[in-house]
N, C-alpha and C positions, 0 to 999 in steps of 0.2 A: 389465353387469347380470347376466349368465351368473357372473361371477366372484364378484357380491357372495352370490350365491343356493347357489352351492357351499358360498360359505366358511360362512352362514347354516346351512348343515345340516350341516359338518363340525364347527360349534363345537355343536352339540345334538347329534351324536353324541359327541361330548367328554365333555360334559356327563353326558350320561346315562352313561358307563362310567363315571365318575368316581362318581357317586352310588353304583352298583352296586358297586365294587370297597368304596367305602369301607364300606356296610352291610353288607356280606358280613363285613369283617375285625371291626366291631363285632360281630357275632353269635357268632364264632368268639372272641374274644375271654371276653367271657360263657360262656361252653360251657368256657372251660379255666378261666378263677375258679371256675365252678361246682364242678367235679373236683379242684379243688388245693385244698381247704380241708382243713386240718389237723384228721383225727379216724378214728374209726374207725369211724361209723355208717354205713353203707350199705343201700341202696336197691333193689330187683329192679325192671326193666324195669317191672313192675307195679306198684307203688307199695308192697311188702309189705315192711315192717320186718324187719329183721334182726339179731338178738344178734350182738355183736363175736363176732369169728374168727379173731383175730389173721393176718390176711391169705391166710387158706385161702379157697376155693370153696365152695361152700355150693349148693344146690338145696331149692329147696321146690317143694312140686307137680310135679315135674319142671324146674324154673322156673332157670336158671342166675343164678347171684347173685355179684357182683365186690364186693369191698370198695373204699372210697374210695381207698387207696393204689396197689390198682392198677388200677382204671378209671384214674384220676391219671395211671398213668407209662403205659398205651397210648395215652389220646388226648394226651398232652402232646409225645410223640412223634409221632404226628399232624398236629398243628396248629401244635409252638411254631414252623418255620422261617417258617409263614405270618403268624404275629401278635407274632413278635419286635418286641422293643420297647425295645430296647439306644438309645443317644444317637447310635453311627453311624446306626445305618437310620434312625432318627428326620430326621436330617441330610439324609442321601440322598434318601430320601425326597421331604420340604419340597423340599431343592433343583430335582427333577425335576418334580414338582407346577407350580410357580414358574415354570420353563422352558417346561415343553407349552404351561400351560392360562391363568396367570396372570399370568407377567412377560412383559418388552417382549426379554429378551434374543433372543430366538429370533427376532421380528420384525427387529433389528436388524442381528442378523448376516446374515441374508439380503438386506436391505437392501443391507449391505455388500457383498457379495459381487454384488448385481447393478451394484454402480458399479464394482467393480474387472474385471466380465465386459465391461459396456458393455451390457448388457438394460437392458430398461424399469426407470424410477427412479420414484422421487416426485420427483427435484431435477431440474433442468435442470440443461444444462451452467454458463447465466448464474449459477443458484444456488450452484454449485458455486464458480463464480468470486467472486462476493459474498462465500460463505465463508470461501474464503484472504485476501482484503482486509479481512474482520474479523481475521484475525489483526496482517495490518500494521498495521491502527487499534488495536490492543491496545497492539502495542509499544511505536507512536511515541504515543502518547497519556501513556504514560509518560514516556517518553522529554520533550515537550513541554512537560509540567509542570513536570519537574525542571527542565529549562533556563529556564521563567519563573522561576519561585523564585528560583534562582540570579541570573540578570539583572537581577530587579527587589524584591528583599528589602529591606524597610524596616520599621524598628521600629514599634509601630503608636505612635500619638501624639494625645491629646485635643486643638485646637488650640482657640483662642481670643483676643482682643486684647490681652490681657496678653504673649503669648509669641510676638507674630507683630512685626515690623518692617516694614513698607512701604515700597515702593518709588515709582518713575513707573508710571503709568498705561498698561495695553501695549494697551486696547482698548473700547471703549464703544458697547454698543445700546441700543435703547428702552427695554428690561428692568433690564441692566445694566450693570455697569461691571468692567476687570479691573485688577487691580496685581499688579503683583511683588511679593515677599515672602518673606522668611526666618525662620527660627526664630531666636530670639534666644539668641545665644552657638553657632549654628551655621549653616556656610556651605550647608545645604540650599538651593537656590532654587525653590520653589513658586509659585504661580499664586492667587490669590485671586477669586473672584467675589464682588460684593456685589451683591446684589438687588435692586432698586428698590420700595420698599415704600410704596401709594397707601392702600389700603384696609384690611389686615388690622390686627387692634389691636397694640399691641406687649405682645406675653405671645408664648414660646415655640410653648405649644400653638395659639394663633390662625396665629402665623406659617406652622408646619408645615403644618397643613390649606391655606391660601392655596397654599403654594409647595410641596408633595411630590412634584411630578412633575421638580422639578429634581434629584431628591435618588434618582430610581430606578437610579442606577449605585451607588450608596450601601451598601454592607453591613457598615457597622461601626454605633458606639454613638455617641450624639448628644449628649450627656454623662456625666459622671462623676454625676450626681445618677439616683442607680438610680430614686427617684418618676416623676422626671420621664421618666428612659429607658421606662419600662415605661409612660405614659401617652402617647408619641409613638408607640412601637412596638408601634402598633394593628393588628389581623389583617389590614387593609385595606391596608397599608401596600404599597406595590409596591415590589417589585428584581427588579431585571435581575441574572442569571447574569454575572460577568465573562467579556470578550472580547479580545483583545490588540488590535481593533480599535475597541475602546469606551473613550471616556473613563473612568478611574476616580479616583471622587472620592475623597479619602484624609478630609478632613472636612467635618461641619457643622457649626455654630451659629450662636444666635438671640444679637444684643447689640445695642446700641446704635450709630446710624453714628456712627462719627467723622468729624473733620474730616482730609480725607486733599489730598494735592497735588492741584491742578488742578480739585479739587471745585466751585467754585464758577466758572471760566469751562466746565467741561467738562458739568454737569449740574444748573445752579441750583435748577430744578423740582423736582428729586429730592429735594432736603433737606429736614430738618425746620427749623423756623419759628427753633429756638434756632442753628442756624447760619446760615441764611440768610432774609433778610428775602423773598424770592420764592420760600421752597420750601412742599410743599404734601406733601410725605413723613411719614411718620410715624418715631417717635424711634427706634423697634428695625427691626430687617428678618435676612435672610436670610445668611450666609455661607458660603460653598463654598471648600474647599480642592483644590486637585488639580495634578497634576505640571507645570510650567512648558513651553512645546513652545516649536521654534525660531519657526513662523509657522504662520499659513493658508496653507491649498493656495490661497487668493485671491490670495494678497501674493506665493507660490512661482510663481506661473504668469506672474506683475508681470513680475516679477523674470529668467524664461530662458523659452528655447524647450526641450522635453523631448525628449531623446533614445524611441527609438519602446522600448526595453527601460524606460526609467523612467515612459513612461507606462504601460504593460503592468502594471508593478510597483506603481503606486497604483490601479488601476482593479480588477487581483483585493482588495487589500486594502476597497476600497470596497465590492466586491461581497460579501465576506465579511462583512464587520459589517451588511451590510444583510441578510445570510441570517439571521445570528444573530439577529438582532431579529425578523425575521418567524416563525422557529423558535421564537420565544417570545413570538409573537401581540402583540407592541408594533410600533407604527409613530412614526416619529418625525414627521412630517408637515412639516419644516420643512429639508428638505435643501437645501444651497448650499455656496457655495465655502467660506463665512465661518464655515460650522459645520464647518467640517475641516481639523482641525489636522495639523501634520508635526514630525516626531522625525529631525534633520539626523544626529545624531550618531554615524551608524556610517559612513554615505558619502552624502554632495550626490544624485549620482546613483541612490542607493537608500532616499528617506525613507518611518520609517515612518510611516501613517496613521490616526487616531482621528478616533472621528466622536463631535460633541461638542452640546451645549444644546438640553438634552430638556426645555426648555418647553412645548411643542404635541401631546408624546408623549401617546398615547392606550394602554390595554392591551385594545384589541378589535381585530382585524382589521375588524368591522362594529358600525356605532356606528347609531342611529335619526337621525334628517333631518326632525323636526316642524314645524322654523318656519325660516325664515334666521334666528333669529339665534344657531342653532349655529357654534359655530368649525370653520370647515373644516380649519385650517393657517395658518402663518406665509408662507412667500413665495409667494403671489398667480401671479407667471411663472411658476416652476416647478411646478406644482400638475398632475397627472395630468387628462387630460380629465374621467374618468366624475368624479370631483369638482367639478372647476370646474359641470361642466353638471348633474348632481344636481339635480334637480326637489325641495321640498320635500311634506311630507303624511302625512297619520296613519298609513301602512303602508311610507314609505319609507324606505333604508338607505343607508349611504354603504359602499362597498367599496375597505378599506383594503390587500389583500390587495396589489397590484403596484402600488402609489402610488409607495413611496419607489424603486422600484425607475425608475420613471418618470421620475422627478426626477434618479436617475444616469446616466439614458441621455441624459438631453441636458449635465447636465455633461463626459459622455465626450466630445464635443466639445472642451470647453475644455481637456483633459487630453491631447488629440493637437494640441493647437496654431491649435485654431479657435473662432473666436465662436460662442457658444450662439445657437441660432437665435432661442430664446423671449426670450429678452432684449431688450426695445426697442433700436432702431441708427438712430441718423439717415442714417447712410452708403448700410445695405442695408434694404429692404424683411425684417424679421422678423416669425413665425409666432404665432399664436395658438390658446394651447393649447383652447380652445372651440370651433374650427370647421378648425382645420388640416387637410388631405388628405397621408396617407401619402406618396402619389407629390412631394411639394412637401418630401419633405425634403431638404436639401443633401447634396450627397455629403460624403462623412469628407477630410480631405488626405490625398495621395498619400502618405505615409509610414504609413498606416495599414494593417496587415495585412488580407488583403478577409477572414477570420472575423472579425475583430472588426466592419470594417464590415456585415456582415451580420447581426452580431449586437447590434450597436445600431439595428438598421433593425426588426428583432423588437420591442426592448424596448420603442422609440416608439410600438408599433403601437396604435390606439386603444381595441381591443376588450381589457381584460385580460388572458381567458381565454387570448389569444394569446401573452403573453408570455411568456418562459422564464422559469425558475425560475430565483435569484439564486444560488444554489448550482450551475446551470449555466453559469451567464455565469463564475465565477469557476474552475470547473475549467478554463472553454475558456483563458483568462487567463493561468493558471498551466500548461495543458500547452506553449501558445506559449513559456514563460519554462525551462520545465525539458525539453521534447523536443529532443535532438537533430534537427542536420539529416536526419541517416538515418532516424531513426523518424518523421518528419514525411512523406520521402518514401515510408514503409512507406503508410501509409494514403492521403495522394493518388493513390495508383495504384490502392490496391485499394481505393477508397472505395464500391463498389458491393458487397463481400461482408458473409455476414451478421453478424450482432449476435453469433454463438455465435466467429466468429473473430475479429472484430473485441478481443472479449471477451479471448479467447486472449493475441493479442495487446500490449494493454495490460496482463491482468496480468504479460506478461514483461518490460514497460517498467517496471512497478510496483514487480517482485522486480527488477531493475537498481538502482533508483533507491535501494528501499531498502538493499539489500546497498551499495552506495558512501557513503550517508550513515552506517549505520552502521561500515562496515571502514576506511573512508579517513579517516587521523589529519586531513588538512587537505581536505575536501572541494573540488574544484577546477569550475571552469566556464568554458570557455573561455578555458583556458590562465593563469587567475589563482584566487586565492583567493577562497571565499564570503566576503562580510563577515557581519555577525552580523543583519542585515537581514533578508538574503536566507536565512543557514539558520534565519530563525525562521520565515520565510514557505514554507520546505520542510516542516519539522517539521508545522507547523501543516497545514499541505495532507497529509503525509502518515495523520496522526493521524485524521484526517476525511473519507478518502477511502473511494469511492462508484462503484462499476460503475454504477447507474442516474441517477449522474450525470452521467459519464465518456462514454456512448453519447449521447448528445443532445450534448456538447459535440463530440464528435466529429465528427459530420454537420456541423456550419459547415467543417471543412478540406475545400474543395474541392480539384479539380484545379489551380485559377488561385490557388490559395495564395499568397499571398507572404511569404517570411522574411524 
């Protein structure tokens, strides 16, 4: 307070010399124009006119009398050093003005100087820290882009069933159905969704309204017919920002269903009446284009038991696109094994992960709750408690805010080699997300790191507010995947000091990590080569990385860690 109240009367002493100096130089200013006007009439002290003189003295009354020229050259001699008015001092001037009274520089530099003494700052040290991590998010953020670009570069393409070829049938729900499919006259292989169309009429513009929520990863054009594009693409319209762990759809359009293989033992109901005598669909519907994946993480978990680094390795990517969507106040409400797909094609043991069918997707984190028969979400089992149990009523809200995040925490089970508890089991007695007790959850299997188990013990926990944030579940993920055993052992030992070293710390893991990803021609990890996976899942982590997210993942490494 002492401080504010100084500085309060040093800056109105400013003030007021600043005023004083400057009326000063105006008046003196006026005083030498007054004397420097070209002529020869001059003036006595008195005010008594005087006949030119050609620059002699003169007296009247005793009264001493100067002509204009030289009153001129004694006060101009006088006054001109103090009211020079040349373009340097002009300069100087302003410049000094600027500095004392005006500009931030003088602030600044003292600033500086007290971070480089180690006096009192306005920044913490944490802030300090944040700061150089904004530069690594700078770089690799570029860096990250380019490398998508490059990786994933495709002409862009109007599709439609003229130019599409169809394949088998790779998967079918209540909604819809999918086929393979290629561009005709190229061996692209693509992914086709077709919609299941009950209700809406068949015209583009009915379709789109019915069906837009499947369409929010969507950021291209919906036809080549500009009317019609500029009548779909209504301010309302929602998109999602792309994410390397979000599906992206490459097209849409509205046409009529074909008769495709398998149509009529795989979905009779679906069709319309001119293809099937028991369908009850209407004649147009919905189509989604988008990149073909090897499977579902459903069908991948069938299929092996996961080594403890590859489930590591899809659990941050899951926690990642579930940050990114809550960063951008969408929830999808319908998480499960069956809406996550896998991308085999760099290595088995490192697929990537997209989360995929945003039909349930909502763009509120808080939706109102007036009657049941709002839709809560798609899978029922998996559905976060404060959901399920949500009381309906005229001033009630459903809190979407750590749902889907809820939904991963009991997948992370199935992803370390264990049945999800919420899932009905005839064998074992399983849990109900409505009345379940924290203490009553299973332990993780032995191959599971104890931070990860403790941090899936967090995310289950029933109260929201209590669970971490999805962006700290996936830095702790990723620091398990990219910390050495030595920096692992740095913090289990000192896991009790503070935040400001703790701090320290990582960023020297941070400037490690980045100086090897970018100076090492072949980035190595454990004595082999990154595949193209894993340095996109670096990249990506680096571009986006977070001291205040870094510090809470941290606290789950205890002493009883295991590697």
């Amino acid at each position: 307070r002492q401080c504010l109240v100084r500085d309060h009367y040093r800056a109105d002493t400013q003030s007021i010399g600043e005023r004083l100096l400057h009326q000063t130089r105006v008046f003196l200013r006026t005083l030498l124009r007054v004397y420097n006007r070209n002529g020869r009439q001059t003036k006595s002290f008195h005010g008594n006119i005087v006949n030119k003189s050609n620059g002699r003295r003169l007296s009247i009354n005793n009264q001493l009398i100067v002509d204009s020229k030289s009153r001129a050259s004694i006060v101009g001699r006088l006054v001109s050093k103090w009211v020079s008015n040349s373009i340097a001092a002009d300069i100087r001037r302003n410049a000094t003005r600027q500095l004392l009274f005006k500009g931030p520089g003088l602030g600044l530099g003292l600033v500086g100087v007290c971070i480089n003494n180690k006096g009192p700052s306005l920044l913490t040290e944490i802030d300090e820290t944040e700061a150089k991590c904004q530069q690594i998010r700078s770089i690799f953020s570029t860096l990250f882009t380019n490398y998508q670009i490059k990786s994933e570069a495709a002409e862009p393409c109007l599709f439609d069933l003229n130019n599409l070829q169809f394949g088998n049938c790779i998967a079918k729900g209540c909604n819809a159905v999918v086929y393979d499919a290629k561009l005709k006259g190229n061996t692209n292989q693509f992914a086709v969704k077709m919609m299941f169309n009950y209700d809406a009429e068949s015209n583009a513009a009915a379709i789109w309204k019915a069906m837009n929520k499947e369409c929010i990863t969507f950021n291209g054009n919906f036809s080549s017919n500009k009317e019609l594009e500029i009548m779909l693409n209504t301010p309302n319209r929602q998109k999602l920002k792309p994410h390397p762990n979000i599906i992206e759809i490459k097209g849409v359009f509205a046409d009529y269903v074909p008769s495709l293989p398998e149509a009529i033992e795989l979905y009779p109901n679906a069709l319309p009446l001119r293809l099937c005598d028991q369908g009850f669909g209407r004649n147009m519907t919905l189509f989604l284009v988008m990149k073909k994946y090897d499977m579902s993480l459903k069908t991948f978990l069938v299929e092996r038991d996961l080594k403890t680094q590859t489930s590591l390795f899809l659990l941050s990517q899951l926690f990642e696109g579930i940050s990114h969507l809550i960063k951008h106040k969408i929830v999808h409400r319908d998480i499960k094994t069956d809406n996550i797909l896998l991308d085999l094609s760099s290595d088995p043991d490192f697929p990537w992960l997209v989360i995929t069918d945003f039909g349930f997707c909502v763009n509120s984190l808080r939706i109102p709750l007036n009657s049941d028969e709002i839709t809560r979400g798609g899978n029922r089992a998996l559905m976060a408690p404060e959901i399920v149990c949500a009381e309906p009523g005229p001033f009630s809200y459903i809190d979407y805010s750590a749902s889907d995040l809820w939904s991963c925490g009991t997948i992370a089970y199935e992803i370390f080699n264990a049945e999800n508890p919420f899932y009905p089991n005839k064998s074992k007695k399983y849990l109900q997300n409505n009345n379940y007790k924290e203490e009553h959850l299973p332990i993780m299997p032995p191959s599971t790191p104890k931070p990860i188990a403790a941090l899936i013990f967090d995310i289950l926990k029933r109260n929201p507010s209590e669970r971490p944030h999805p962006k700290v579940a996936a830095s702790l993920c990723e620091m398990l995947l990219f910390f050495s055993r030595r920096n692992l052992m740095v913090f289990k030992t000192q896991i009790d000091r503070s935040e400001v070293y703790k701090s320290r710390k990582l960023l020297q893991w941070l400037r490690a990590l980045a100086t090897i990803t970018l100076c090492q021609r072949n980035t190595m990890t454990g004595g082999r080569k990154l595949n193209a996976a894993e340095m996109k899942l670096r990249l990506m982590f680096l571009s986006e990385v977070k001291i205040e997210y870094l510090l809470p993942a941290l606290s789950y490494i205890s002493t009883e860690e295991k590697i």
